[in-house]
C-alpha positions in Angstrom: -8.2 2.5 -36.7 -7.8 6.2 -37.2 -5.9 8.4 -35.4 -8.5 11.3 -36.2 -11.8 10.3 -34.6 -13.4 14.3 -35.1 -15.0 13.8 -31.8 -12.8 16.5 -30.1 -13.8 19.0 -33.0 -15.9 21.1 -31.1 -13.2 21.2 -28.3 -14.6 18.7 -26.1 -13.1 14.9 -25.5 -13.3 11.9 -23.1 -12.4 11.3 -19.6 -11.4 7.5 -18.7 -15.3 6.3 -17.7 -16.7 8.0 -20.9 -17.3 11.0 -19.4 -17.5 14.1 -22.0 -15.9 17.4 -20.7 -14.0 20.3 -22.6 -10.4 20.2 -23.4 -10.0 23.1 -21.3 -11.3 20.9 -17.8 -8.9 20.9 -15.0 -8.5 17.1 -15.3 -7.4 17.3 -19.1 -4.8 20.7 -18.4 -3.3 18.2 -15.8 -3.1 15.3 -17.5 -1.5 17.1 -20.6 1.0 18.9 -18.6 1.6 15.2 -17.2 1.8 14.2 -20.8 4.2 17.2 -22.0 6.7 16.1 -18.9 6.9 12.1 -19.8 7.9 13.6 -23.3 10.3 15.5 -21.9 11.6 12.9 -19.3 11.9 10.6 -22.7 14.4 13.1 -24.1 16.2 13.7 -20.8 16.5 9.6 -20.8 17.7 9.0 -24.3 20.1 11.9 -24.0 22.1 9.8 -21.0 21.3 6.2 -23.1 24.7 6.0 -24.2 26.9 6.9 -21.5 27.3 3.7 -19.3 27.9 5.3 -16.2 24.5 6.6 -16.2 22.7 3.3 -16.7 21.7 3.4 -13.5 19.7 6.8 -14.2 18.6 5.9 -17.2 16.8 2.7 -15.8 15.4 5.4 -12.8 13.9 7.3 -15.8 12.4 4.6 -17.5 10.6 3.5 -14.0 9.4 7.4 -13.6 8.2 7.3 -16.5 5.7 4.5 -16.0 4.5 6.2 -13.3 4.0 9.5 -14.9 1.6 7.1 -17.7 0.1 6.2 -14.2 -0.4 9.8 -12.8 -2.1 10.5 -16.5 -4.9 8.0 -16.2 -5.3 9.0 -12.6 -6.2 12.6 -14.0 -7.9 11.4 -17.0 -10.1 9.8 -15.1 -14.2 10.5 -14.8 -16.6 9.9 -12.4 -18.0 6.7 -13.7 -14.1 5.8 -14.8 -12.7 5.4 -10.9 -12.7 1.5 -10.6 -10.8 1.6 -14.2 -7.4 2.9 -12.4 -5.8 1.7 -9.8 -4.3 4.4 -7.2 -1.0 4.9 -7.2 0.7 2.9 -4.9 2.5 4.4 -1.6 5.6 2.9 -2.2 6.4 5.2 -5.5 7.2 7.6 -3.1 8.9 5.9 -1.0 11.3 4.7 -3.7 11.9 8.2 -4.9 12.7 9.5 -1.7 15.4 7.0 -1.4 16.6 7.6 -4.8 16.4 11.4 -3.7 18.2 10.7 -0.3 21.1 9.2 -2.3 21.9 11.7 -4.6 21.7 14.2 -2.1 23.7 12.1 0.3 27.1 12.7 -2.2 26.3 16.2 -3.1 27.7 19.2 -1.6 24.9 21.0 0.5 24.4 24.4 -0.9 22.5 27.6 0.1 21.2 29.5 -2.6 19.3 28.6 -5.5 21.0 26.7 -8.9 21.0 28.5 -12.3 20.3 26.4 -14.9 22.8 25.4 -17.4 26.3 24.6 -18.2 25.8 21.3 -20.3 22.4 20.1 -22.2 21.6 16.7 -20.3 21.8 19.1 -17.2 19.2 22.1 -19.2 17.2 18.8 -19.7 16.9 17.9 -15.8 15.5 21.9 -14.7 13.0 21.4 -17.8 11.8 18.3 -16.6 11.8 20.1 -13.0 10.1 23.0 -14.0 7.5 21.3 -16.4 6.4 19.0 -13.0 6.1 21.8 -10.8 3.7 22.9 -13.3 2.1 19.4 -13.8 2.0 19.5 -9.9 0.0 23.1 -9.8 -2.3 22.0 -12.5 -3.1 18.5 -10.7 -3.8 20.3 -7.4 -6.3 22.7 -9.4 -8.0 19.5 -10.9 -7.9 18.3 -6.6 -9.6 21.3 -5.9 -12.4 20.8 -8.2 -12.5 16.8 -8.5 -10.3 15.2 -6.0 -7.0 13.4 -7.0 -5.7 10.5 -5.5 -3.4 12.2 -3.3 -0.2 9.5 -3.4 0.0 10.8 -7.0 0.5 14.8 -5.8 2.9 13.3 -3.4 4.6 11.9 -5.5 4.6 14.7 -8.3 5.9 17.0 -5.5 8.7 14.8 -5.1 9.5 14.2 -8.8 10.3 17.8 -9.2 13.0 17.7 -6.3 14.2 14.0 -8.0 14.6 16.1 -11.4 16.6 19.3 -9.4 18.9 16.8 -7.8 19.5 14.8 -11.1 20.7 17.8 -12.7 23.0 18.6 -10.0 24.6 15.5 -10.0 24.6 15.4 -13.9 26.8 18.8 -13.2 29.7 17.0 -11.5 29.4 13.8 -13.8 29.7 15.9 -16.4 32.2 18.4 -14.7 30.5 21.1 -15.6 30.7 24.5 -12.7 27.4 24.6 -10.8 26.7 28.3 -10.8 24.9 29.2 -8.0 22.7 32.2 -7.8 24.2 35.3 -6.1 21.3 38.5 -5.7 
């Protein structure tokens, strides 16, 4: 099989049902923004691979990032496409919220806002945040307009704090200051 097919020439392709809209849909910006932060989540993951201490992290990321494959086919999904996915199931949040409860649970509680920086794993983990909030805005556009099964916006929501608090505790793992922003 090829991995050209031309049929997205003329700037349209196909939603999960069939279903031909233009590249520029709501439900194909989302599910490429999706797309764009598994790759980045990827990176973040295989930059902590060989650093045993972070195996636990690491097996985190490779769970999110089944989801995130999930949250894409939720987006890329037509009308005639909506018995073809399976929503996402309630207990992804749940899970993250327990894995955000922990981390948070060791860090010091700050007040202002964290300025990126200070090691590259830790760069990795605001990308990855700032990539899903914009995954999150673009998915709530395509909910607007289509409807989105709304465990998956939860759960993007949450993702984005998972990310922020992953790079703080990358910061003292790697013993790195934490600058925090003073106006």
């Amino acid at each position: 099989m090829k991995v050209y097919t031309k049929t997205g020439d003329k700037g349209m392709t196909s939603l999960i049902g069939g279903e031909r809209v233009f590249k520029t849909d709501e439900r194909v910006e989302a599910y490429g923004s999706v797309d764009e932060l598994a790759a980045f989540t990827a990176l973040l993951a295989d930059n902590m691979r060989g650093d045993a201490a972070l195996a636990s992290s690491v097996g985190d990321l490779n769970r999110i990032l089944s989801r995130l494959m999930s949250v894409e086919a939720l987006l890329a999904t037509g009308q005639s496409g909506s018995d073809k996915v399976a929503p996402l199931n309630p207990e992804t949040v749940a899970w993250l919220e327990g894995r955000i409860d922990a981390m948070q649970e060791v860090l010091k509680p700050i007040d202002k806002f964290t300025i990126p920086g200070g090691n590259a794993v830790v760069s990795m983990c605001h990308v990855c945040r700032t990539v899903c909030r914009r995954a999150e805005r673009a998915a709530l556009r395509a909910d607007a307009r289509y409807g989105v099964d709304s465990t998956a916006l939860v759960w993007l929501n949450r993702l984005s704090d998972y990310f922020y608090l992953l790079g703080r505790t990358l910061t003292a793992h790697y013993a790195v200051d934490e600058v925090l922003w003073i106006p």
